[in-house]
C-alpha positions as CSV (number, residue, x, y, z in Angstrom):
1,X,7.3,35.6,5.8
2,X,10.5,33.8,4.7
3,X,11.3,31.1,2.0
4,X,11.0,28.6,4.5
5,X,7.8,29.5,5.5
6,X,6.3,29.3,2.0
7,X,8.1,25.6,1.5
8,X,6.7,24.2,4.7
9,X,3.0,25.5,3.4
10,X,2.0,27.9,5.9
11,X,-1.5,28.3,6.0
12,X,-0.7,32.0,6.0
13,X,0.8,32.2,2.9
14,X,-1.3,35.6,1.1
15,X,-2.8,34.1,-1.9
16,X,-2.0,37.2,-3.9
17,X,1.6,36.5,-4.0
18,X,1.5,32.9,-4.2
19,X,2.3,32.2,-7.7
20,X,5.1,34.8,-7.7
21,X,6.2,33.2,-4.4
22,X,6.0,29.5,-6.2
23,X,8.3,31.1,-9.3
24,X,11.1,32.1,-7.2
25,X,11.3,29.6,-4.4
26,X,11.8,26.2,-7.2
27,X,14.0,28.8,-9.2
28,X,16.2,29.6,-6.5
29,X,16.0,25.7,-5.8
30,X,16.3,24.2,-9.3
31,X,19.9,22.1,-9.3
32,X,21.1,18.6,-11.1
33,X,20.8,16.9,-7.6
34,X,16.6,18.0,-7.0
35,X,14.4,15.4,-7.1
36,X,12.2,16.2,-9.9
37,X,9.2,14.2,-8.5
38,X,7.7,15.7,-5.1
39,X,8.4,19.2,-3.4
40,X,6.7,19.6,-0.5
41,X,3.0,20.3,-0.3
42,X,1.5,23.7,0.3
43,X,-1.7,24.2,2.4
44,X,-4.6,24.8,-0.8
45,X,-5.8,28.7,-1.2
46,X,-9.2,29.2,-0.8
47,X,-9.4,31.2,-4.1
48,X,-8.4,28.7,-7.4
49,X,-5.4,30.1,-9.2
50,X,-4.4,29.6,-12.8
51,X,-0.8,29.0,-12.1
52,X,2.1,26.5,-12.8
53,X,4.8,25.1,-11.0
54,X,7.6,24.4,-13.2
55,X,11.4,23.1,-12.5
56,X,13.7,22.2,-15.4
57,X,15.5,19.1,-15.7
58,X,16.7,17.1,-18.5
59,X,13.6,15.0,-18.9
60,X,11.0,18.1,-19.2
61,X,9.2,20.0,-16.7
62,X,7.1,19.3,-13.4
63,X,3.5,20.7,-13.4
64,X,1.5,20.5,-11.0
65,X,-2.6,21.4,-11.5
66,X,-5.1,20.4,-9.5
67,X,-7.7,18.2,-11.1
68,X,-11.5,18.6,-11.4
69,X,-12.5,16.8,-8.4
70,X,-9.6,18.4,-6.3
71,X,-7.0,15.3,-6.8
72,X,-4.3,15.8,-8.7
73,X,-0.9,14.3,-9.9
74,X,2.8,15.2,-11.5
75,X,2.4,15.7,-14.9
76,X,5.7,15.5,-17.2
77,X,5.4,17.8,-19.8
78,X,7.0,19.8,-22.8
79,X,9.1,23.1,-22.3
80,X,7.8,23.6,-25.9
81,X,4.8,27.0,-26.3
82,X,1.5,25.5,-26.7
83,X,-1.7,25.5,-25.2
84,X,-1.5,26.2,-21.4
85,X,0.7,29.0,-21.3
86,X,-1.9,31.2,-20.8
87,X,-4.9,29.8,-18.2
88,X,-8.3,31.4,-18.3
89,X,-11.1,30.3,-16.6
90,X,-14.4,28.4,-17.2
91,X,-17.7,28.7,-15.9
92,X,-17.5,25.7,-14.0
93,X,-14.7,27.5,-12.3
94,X,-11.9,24.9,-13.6
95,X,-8.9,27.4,-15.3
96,X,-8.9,26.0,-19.1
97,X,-5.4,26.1,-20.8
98,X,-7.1,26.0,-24.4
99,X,-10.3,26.6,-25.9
100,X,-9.9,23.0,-27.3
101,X,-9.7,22.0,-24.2
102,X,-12.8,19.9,-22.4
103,X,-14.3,20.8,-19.2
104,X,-17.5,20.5,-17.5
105,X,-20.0,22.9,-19.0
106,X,-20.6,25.2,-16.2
107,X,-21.4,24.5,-12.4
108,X,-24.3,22.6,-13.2
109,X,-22.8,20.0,-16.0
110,X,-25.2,16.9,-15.6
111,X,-22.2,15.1,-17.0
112,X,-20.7,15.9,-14.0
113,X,-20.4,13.4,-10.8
114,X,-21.1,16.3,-8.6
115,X,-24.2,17.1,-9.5
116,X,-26.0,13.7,-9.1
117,X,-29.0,13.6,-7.5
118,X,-28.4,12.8,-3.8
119,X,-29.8,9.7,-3.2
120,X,-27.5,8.1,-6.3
121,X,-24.4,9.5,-4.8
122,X,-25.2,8.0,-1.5
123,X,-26.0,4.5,-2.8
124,X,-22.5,4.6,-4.5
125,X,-21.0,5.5,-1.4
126,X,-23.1,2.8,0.4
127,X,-21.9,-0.1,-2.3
128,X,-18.1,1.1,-1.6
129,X,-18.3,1.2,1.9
130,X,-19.7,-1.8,1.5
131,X,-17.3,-3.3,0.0
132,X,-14.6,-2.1,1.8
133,X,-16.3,-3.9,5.3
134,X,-16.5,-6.9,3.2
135,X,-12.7,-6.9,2.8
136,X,-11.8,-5.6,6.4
137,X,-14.6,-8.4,7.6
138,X,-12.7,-11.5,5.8
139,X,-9.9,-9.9,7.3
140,X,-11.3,-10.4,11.4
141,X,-14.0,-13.5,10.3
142,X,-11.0,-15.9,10.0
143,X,-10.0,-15.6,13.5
144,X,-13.0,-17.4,14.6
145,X,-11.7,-20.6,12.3
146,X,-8.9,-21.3,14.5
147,X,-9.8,-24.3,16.7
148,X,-11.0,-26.1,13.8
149,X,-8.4,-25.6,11.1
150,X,-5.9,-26.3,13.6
151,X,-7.5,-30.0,14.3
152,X,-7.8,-30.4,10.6
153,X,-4.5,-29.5,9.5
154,X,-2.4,-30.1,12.7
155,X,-0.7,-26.9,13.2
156,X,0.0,-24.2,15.5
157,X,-2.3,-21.4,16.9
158,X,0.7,-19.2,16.4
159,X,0.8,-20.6,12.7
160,X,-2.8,-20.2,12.0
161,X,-2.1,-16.8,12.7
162,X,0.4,-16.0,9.9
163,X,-3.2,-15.7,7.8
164,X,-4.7,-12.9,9.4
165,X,-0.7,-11.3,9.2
166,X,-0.8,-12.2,5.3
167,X,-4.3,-10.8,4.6
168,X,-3.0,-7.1,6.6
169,X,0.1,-7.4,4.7
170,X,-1.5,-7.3,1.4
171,X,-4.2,-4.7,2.2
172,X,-1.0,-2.8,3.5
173,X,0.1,-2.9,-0.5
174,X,-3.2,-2.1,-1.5
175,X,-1.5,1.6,-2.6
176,X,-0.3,-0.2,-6.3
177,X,-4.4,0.3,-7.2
178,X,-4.2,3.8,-6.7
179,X,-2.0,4.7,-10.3
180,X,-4.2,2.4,-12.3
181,X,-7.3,4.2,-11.0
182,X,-5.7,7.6,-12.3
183,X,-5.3,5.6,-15.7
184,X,-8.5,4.0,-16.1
185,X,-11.1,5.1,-14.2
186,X,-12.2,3.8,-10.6
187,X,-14.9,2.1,-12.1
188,X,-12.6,-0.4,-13.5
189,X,-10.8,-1.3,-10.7
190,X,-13.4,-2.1,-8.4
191,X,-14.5,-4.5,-10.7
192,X,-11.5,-6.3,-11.6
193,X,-9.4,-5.8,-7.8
194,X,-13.2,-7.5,-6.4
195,X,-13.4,-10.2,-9.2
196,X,-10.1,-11.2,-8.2
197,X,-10.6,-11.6,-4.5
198,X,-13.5,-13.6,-5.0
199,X,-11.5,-15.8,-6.8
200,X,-9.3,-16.6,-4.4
201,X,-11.7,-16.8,-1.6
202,X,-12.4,-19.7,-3.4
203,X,-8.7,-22.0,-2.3
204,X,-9.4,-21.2,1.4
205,X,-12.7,-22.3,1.1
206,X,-11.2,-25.7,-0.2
207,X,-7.8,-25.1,1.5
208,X,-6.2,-28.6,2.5
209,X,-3.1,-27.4,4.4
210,X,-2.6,-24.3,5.8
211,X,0.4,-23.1,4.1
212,X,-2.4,-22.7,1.2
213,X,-4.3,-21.0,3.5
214,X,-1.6,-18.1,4.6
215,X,-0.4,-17.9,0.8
216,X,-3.9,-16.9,-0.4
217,X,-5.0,-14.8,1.9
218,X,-1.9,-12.9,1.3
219,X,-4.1,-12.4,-2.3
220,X,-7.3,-12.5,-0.8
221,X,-6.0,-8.9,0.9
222,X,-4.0,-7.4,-1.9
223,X,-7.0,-7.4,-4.2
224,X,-9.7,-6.8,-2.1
225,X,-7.2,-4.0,-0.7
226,X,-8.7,-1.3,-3.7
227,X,-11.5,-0.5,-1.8
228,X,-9.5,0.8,1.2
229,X,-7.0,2.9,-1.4
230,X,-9.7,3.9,-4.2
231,X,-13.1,4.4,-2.3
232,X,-11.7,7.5,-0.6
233,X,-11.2,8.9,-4.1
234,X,-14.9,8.4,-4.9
235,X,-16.1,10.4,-2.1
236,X,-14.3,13.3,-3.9
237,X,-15.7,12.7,-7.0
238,X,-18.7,12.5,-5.9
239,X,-19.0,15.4,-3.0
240,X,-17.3,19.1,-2.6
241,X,-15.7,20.1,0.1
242,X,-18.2,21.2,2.3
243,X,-20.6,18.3,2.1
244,X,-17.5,15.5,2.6
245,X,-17.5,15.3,6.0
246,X,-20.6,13.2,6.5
247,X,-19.9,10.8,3.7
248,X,-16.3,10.9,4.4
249,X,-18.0,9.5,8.2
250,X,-19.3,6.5,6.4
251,X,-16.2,5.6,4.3
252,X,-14.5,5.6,7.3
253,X,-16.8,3.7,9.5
254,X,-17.0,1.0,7.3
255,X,-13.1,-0.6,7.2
256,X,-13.8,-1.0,10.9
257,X,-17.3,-1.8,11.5
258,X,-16.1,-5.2,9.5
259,X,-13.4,-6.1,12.0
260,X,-15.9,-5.8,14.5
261,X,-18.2,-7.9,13.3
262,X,-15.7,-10.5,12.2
263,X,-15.4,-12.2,15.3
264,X,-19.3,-12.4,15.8
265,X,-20.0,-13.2,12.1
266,X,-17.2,-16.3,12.1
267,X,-18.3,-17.2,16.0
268,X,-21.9,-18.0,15.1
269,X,-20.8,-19.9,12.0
270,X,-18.3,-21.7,13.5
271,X,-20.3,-23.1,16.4
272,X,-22.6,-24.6,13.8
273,X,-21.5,-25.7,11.0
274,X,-17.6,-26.5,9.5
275,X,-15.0,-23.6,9.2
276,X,-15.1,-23.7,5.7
277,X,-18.3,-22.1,5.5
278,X,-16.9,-19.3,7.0
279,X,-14.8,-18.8,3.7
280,X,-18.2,-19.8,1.3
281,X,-20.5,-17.0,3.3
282,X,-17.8,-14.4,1.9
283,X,-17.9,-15.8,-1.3
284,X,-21.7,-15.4,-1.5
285,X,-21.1,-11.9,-0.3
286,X,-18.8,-11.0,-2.8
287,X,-21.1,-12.1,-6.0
288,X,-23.5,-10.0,-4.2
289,X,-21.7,-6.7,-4.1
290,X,-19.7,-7.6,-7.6
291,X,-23.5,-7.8,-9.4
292,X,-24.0,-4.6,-7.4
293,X,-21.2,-2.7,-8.5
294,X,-21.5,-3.6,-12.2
295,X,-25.3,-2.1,-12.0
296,X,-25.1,0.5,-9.7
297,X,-21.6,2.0,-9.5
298,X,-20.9,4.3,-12.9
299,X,-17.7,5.6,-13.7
300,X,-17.3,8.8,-11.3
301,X,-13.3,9.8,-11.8
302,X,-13.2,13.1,-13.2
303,X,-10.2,13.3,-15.5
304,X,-11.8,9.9,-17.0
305,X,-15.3,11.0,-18.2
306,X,-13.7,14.4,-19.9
307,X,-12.0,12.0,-21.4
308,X,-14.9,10.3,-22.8
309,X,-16.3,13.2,-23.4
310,X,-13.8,14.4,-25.7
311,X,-13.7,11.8,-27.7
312,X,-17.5,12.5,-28.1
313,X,-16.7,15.9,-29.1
314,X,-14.7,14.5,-31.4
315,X,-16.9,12.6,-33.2
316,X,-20.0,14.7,-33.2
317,X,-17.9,17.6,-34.5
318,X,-15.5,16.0,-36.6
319,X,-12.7,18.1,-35.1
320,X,-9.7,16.7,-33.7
321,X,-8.5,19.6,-31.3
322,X,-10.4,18.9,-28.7
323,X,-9.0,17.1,-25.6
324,X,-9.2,16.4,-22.2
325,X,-6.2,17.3,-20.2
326,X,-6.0,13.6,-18.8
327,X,-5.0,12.9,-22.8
328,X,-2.2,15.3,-23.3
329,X,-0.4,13.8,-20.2
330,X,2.6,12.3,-21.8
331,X,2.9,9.6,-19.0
332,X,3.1,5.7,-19.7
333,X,1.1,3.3,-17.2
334,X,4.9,1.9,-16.0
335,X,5.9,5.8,-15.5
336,X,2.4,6.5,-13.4
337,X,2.3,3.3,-11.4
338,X,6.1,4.3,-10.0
339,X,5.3,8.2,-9.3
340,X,1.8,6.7,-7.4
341,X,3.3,4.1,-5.5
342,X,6.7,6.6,-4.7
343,X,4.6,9.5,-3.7
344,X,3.0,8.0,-0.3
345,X,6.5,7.4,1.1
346,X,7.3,10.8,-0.1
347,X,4.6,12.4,1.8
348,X,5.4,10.4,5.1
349,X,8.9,11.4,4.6
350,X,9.0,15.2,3.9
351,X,5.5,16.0,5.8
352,X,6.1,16.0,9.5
353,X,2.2,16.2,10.6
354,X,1.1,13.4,7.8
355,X,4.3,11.1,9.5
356,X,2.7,11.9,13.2
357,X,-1.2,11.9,12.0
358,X,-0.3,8.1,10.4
359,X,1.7,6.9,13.0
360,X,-0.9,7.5,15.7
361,X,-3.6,5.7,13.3
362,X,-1.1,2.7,12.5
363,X,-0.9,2.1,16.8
364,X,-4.7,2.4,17.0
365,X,-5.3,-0.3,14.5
366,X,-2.5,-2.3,16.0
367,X,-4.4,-1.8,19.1
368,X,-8.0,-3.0,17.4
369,X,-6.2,-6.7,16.1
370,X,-4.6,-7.0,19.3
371,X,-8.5,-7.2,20.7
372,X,-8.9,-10.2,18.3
373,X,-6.3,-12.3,20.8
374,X,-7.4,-10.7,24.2
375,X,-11.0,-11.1,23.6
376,X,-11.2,-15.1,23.9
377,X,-8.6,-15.1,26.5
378,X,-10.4,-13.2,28.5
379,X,-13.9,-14.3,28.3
380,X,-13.3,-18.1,27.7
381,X,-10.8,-18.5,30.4
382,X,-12.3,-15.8,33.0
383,X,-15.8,-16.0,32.5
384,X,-16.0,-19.5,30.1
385,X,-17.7,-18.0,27.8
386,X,-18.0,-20.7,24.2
387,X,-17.2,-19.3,20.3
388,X,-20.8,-17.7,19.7
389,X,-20.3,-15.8,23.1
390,X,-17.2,-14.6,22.7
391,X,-18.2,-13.5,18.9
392,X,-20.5,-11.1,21.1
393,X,-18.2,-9.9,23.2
394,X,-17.1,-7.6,19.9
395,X,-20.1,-5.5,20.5
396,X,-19.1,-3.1,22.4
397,X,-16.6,-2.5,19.4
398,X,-19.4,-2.7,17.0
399,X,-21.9,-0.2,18.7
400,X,-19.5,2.5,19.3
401,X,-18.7,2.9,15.4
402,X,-22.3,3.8,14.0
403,X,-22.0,6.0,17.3
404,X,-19.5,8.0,16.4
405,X,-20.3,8.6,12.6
406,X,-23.7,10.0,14.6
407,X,-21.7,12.9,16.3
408,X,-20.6,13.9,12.7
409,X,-23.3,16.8,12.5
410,X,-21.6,18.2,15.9
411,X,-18.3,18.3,14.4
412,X,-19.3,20.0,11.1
413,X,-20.9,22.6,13.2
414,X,-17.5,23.1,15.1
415,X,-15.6,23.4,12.0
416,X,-18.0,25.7,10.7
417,X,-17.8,27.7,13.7
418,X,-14.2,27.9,13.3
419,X,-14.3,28.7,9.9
420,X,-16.4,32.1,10.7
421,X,-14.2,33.1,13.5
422,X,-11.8,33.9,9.9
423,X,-13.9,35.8,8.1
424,X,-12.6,39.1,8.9
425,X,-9.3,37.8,8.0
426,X,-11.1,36.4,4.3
427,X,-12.7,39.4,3.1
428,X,-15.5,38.7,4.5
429,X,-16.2,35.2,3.6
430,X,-15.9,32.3,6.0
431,X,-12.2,30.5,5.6
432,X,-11.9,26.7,7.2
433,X,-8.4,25.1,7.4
434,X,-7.6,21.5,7.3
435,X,-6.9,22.0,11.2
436,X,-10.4,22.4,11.7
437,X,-11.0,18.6,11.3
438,X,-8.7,18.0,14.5
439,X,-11.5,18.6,17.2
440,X,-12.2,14.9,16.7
441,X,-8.8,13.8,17.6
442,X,-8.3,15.6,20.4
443,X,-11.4,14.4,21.8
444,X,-11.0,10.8,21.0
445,X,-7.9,10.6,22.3
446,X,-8.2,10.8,26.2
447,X,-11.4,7.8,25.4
448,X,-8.8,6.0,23.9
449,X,-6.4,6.2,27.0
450,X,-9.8,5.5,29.0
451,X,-11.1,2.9,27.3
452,X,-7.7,0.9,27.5
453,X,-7.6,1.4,31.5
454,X,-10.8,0.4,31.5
455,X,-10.7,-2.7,29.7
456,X,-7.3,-3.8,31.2
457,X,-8.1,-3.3,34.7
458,X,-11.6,-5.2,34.5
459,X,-10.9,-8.4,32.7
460,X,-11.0,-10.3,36.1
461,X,-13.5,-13.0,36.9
462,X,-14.7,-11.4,40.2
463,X,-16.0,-7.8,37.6
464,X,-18.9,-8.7,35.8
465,X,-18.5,-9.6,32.1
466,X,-20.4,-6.3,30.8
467,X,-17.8,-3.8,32.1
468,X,-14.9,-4.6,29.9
469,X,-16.8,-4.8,27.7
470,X,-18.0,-1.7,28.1
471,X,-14.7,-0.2,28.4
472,X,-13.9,-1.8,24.9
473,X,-16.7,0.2,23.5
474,X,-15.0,3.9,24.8
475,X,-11.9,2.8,23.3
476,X,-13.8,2.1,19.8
477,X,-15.7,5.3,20.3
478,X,-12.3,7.1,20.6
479,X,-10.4,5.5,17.6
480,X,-13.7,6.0,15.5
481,X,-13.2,9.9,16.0
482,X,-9.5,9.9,15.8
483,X,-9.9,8.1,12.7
484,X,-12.4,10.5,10.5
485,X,-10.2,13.2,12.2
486,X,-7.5,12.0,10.6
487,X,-8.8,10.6,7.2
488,X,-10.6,14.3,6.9
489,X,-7.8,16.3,7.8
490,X,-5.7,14.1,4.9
491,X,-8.2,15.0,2.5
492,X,-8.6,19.1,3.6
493,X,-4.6,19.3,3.9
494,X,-3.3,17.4,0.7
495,X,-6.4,18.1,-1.9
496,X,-3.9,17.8,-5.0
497,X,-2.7,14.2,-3.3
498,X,-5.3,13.0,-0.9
499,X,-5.4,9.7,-2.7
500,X,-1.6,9.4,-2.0
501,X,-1.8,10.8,1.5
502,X,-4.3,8.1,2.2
503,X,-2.5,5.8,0.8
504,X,0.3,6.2,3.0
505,X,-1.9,6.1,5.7
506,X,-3.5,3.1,4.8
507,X,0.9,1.5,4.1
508,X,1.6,2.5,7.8
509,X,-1.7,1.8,9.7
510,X,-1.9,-1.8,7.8
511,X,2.0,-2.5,8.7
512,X,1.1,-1.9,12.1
513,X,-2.3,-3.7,11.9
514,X,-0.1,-6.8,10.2
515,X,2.2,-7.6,13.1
């Protein structure tokens, strides 16, 4: 196996030699003109190493070290000897750089996030989620306010769309949570990014023009947008590797069973009472899910709590030596918010199958918004169907997501089945790769094709009303696997920066979604 092998991250790389390999390939490539933020990525070993990447530059080193809950981030540090020259191990099988140095005390740390009982992680995963369909919801929900905004404020249909363009646009940004998490916790951010889109739900409730309108939805998207960038991170926290997939179904389902439902929720309001109550509904949500978060979402970001617990050690102890690793990182908040937001385009740029794997999400979304404009012309001109009606016709969408999260156990048995087929090649032991996630995709796919042909071809007034509708549901069935295919394959590919990998995913799908 070449040098080129080892920087494209072949999954073959023998993890023996790795460290050795990772010393001489950045030495041969250290030079004034390297970027000292981002090499490319290598595929995870199964077997943690202590080991360091390190390439000299005027401003320190690059280290790289992957992070309790298998996240990690660049870390400028000191050439000077210290603590972390030597890595040995812990019993929680983290490699400790110091004895000084916090960690979780052994697999079964109570402290730890991992080791909640089941039913707690799941409700955190169920507030998230939930709060991510609350965002992607106010998103879709608006559509159904067009006739009567446009007779209250005069304008356009093609205007009144520039708000749901505004609202994609700042989800699409939604990445700039992301460093802030690392800083302060994910905890935090929830709170504050929801606060603030509850506060400006509150000018399009009471909008009187519509150029308020598309400004604050704009708002309404970039700060509701840290669900969609930081909830993927909880599931991390919160779940190893081999018991992500089925949550990671959930967090996935959810940004897309709220478009769905948008057009139903906002039809059945809208044929009732004003538009504006369209806006107060989410509003009423929001304080809802805002009381549940403080309550019932605890800090679950790894780095953070050793943090916390250091300074406990600390205090108890009276001795100042001990430290979490997240302490000795030299970085300022300006300094971490640039490397966070530059390393999602990094990873679209120098990682071929991330570029692909986004791209083909990014037309599937486009695809999904472009239902929000063929669905009332089709069934209010072919088969003069009113708002509430048409509202329905989203429910072939809406079925075929809690669907697909239901085939989840099939696909986890797949994967584990592929996973065995290695273990001659592991020493015994069963090895996955992040390739086994792609059975999903490749399945989805062709119902996606379908599902298009099908709805295209039957939206005439002499088919029956159910069969595109139908046809709409195959499609959704197909994107819903392509889409945990691809979120679980970011996560399984990039551990060290599956935050960042979905953030990029999230940049290109949203850009797509937004025009």
């Amino acid at each position: 196996m070449d040098e080129k092998d080892l920087e494209r991250g072949s999954p073959a790389l023998d993890t023996a030699n790795l460290a050795e390999k990772d010393h001489e390939s950045i030495s041969a490539n250290s030079s004034p003109d390297a970027d000292p933020g981002f090499e490319p990525i290598r595929a995870a070993p199964n077997r943690r190493l202590s080991r360091e990447t390190t390439r000299t530059n005027k401003s320190g080193s690059l280290r790289r070290s992957v992070s309790n809950n298998g996240y990690g981030c660049d870390d400028l540090v000191d050439n000077s000897d210290g603590p972390g020259d030597h890595g040995d191990s812990n019993e929680a099988g983290r490699w400790k750089t110091s004895d000084y140095e916090v960690s979780w005390d052994g697999e079964g740390d109570p402290a730890n996030p991992r080791n909640m009982p089941k039913w707690k992680k799941w409700v955190i995963v169920g507030i998230t989620s939930l709060g991510s369909f609350c965002v992607t919801n106010a998103s879709a929900v608006y559509t159904a306010t067009y006739a009567q905004m446009d007779a209250e404020f005069g304008n356009s249909r093609l205007i009144a769309t520039l708000g749901l363009s505004t609202f994609v646009l700042g989800i699409a940004l939604g990445p700039f949570w992301s460093p802030l998490a690392e800083f302060y916790g994910r905890r935090p951010i929830y709170l504050a990014s929801f606060a603030a889109f509850m506060i400006f739900l509150v000018p399009s409730a009471v909008a009187q023009n519509i150029q308020t309108m598309i400004i604050v939805r704009f708002f309404q998207g970039l700060t509701g947008s840290a669900f969609l960038s930081v909830s993927g991170g909880t599931v991390g926290d919160l779940f190893a590797r081999d018991e992500m997939q089925a949550p990671m179904a959930v967090f996935s389902t959810a940004p897309f069973i709220g478009p769905s439902t948008g057009p139903l929720i906002g039809g059945a309001v809208n044929s009732f009472v004003s538009w504006r109550w369209t806006h107060y509904i989410k509003l009423i949500e929001s304080a809802v899910l805002i009381v549940s978060l403080f309550f019932f979402v605890p800090e679950t970001y790894h780095p953070v709590l050793l943090a916390r617990k250091a300074r406990q050690l600390r205090k108890s102890t009276g001795d100042d030596r001990y430290y979490a690793p997240i302490e000795k990182t030299p970085r300022s908040v300006r300094a971490t918010f640039k490397n966070a937001l530059l390393r999602p385009i990094q990873i679209l740029i120098f990682e071929p199958m991330c570029l692909i794997l986004d791209v083909y999400s990014a037309v599937l979304l486009g695809l999904l918004y472009l239902f929000f404009g063929a669905f009332p012309l089709v069934f209010t001109t072919n088969h003069g169907f009113n708002l509430w009606q048409v509202g329905f016709t989203f429910m072939g969408l809406l079925v075929s997501v809690p669907l697909a999260a239901l085939t989840t156990p099939i696909w986890h048995h797949i994967s584990t089945k592929l996973a065995e087929k290695r273990r001659d090649q592991n020493g015994g032991e069963p090895r996955s790769e992040p390739e086994d996630r792609l059975p999903m995709v490749i399945v989805g796919a062709p119902l996606i094709t379908g599902g298009l042909f099908w709805f295209g071809f039957t939206t005439y007034s002499s088919v029956h009303w159910i069969v595109p509708i139908i046809g709409s549901g195959v499609f959704g069935l197909g994107m819903m696997l392509a889409f945990t295919g691809i979120f679980t394959f970011l996560v399984d590919a990039y551990p060290r920066y599956a935050a960042s990998a979905l953030a990029g995913n999230a940049l290109v799908r949203c850009s797509f979604g937004g025009t």
